[in-house]
C-alpha positions in Angstrom: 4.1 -20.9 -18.4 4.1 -18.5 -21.4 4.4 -15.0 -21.5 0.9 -14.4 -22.4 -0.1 -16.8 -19.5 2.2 -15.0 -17.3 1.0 -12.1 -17.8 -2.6 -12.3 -17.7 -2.1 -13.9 -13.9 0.0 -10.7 -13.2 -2.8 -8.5 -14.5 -5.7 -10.9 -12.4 -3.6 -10.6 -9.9 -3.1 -6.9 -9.8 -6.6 -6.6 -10.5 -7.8 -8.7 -7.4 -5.7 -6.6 -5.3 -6.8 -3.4 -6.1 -10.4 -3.9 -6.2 -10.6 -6.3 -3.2 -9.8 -2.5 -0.9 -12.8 -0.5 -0.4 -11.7 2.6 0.7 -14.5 5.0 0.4 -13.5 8.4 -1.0 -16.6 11.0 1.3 -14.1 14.3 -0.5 -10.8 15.9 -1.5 -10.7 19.2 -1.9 -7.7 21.3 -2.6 -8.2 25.1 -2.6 -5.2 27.4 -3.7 -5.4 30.7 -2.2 -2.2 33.1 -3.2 0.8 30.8 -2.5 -1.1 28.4 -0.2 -2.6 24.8 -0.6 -5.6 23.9 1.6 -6.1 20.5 1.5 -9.4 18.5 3.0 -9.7 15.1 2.6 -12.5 12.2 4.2 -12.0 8.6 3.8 -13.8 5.6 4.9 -10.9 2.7 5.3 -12.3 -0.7 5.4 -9.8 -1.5 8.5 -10.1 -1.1 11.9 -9.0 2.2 13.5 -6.4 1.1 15.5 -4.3 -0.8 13.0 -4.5 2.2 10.9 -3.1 4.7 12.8 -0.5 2.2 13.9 1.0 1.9 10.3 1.0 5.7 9.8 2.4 5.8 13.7 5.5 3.8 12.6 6.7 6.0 10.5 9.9 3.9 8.2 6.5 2.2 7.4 5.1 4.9 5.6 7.2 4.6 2.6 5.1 0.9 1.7 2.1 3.2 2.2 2.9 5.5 -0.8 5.7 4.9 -2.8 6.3 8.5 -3.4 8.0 8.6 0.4 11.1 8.4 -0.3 12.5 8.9 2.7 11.6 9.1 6.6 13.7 9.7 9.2 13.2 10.3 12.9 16.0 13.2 13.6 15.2 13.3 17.4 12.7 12.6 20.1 10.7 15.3 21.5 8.3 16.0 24.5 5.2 14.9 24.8 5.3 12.3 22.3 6.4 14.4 19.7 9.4 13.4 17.1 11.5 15.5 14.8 11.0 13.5 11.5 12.7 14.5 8.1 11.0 12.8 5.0 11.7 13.2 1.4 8.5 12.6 -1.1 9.1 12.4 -5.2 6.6 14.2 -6.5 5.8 14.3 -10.5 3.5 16.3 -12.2 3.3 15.1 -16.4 7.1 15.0 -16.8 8.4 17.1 -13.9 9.5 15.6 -11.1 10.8 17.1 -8.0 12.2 15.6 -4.5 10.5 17.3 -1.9 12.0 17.6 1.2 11.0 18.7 4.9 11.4 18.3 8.4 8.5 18.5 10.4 7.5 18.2 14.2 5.1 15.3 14.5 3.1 14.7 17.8 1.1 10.9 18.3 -1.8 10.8 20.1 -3.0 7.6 20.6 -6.9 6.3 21.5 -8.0 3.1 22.4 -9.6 2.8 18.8 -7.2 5.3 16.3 -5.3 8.3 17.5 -4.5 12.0 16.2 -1.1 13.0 14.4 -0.4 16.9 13.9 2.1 18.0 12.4 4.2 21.9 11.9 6.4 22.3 8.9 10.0 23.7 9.9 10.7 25.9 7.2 14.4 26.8 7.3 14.8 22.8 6.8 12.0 22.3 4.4 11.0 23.0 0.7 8.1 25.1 2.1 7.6 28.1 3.8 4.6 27.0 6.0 2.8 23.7 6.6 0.5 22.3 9.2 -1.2 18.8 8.7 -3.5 17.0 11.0 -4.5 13.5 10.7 -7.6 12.3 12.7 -8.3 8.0 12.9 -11.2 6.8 14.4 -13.4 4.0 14.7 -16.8 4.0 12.6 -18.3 0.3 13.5 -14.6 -1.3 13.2 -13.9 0.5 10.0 -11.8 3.8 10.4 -13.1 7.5 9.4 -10.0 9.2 8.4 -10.4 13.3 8.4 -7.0 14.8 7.0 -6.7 18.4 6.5 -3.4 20.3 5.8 -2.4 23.6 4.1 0.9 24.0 2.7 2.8 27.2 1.1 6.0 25.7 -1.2 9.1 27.8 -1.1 9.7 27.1 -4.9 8.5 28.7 -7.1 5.1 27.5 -8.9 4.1 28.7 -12.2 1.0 30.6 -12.2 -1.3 29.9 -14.7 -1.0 26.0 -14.9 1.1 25.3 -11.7 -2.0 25.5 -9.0 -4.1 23.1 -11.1 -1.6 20.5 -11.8 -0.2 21.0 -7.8 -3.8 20.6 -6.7 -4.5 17.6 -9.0 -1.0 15.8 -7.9 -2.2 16.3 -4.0 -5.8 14.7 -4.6 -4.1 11.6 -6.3 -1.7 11.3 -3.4 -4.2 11.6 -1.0 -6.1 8.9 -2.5 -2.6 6.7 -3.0 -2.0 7.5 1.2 -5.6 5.9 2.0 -5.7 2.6 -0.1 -1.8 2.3 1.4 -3.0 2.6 4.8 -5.8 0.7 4.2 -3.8 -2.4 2.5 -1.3 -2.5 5.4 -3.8 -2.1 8.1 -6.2 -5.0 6.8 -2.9 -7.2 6.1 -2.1 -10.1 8.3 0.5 -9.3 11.1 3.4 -11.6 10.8 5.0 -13.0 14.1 8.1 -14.3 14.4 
C-alpha cells in the first residue's frame, strides 16, 4: 500500500469514527466570577445510561476517556461508597501547558439506569483552592442525559486580562472531549474473556 493510500484510509478511518458518535451538545457555559470557574454543561450521549456511568465509575478507565487524564489513582476507600482518588490532567492552553494535579473525595451513586458522582476538591493536596463537581447519568429513551456542573478556584496564579478566556475556552473543549469519550467507550462492544 502506498503512503498516499495509507494515509487516506487513516484519514477515512478517523473520519468514520468521529462522526459515527452523536453526542448532542444541549450547553456549556463557563462563568468566571473573581477567582472561580462555574462550569455547566448538558449532553445527550447516544449510549445507554448505565454503561455510561459505569466507564466514568471505573475510574483507571477514565484516562481512555480524555487523554488529558494523566493520572488516576484511588488513594483509599471511604464510607458510603466514597473513594479518595488523586488524578493528574495536562492541560494546554496555545503553548502553555501545565500538569494539574488534585485529590478529591468522590462518592458513586448508582441507579438501575445511570447513577450520580459528586465530588469535593481537597485543597492542601490539590492545585486548587476549592472545587466541587457533580456528575448526574440518566436514562432519556436508552440514550443518557448527562447534567455536569462544577465550580473550581485554581491556586495558581491566572493572568487577568487573557487568562479567564483562554481558562474558560480550555474547560468547554474538555468538556466536550469527556462526553464523546464516554460516549465511545459506553457504545463499544464489551469484551469477555
Amino acid at each position: 500500500m502506498s503512503r498516499f493510500a495509507g494515509l487516506a484510509l487513516a484519514l477515512a478511518t478517523t473520519f468514520a469514527a468521529t462522526t459515527s458518535q452523536a453526542v448532542e451538545i444541549h450547553s456549556v457555559d463557563v462563568q468566571h466570577d473573581q477567582a472561580r470557574y462555574r462550569i455547566s454543561m448538558r449532553v445527550t450521549l447516544d449510549a445507554p445510561a448505565a454503561a455510561t456511568y459505569a466507564v466514568f465509575a471505573d475510574l483507571p478507565r477514565l484516562r481512555e476517556v480524555n487523554p488529558a487524564v494523566r493520572e488516576v489513582r484511588v488513594l483509599e476507600a471511604l464510607p458510603n461508597d466514597a473513594r479518595r482518588v488523586f488524578t493528574e490532567v495536562r492541560a494546554c492552553v496555545s503553548l502553555y501547558c501545565r500538569h494539574l494535579k488534585q485529590v478529591q473525595d468522590m462518592r458513586f451513586e448508582p441507579r438501575g439506569n445511570g447513577g450520580r458522582v459528586r465530588a469535593q476538591v481537597l485543597p492542601e493536596r490539590s492545585d486548587f483552592r476549592y472545587g466541587d463537581a457533580n456528575w448526574d447519568f440518566r436514562d432519556c429513551e436508552g440514550r443518557t442525559c448527562l447534567d455536569f456542573d462544577a465550580e473550581l478556584e485554581p491556586a495558581f496564579w491566572v493572568p487577568p486580562l487573557i487568562g479567564p478566556w483562554l481558562i474558560k475556552r480550555k474547560l468547554h473543549e474538555e468538556a466536550v472531549e469527556t462526553s464523546k469519550g464516554l460516549e465511545r467507550l459506553a457504545r463499544a462492544p464489551s469484551i469477555v474473556p
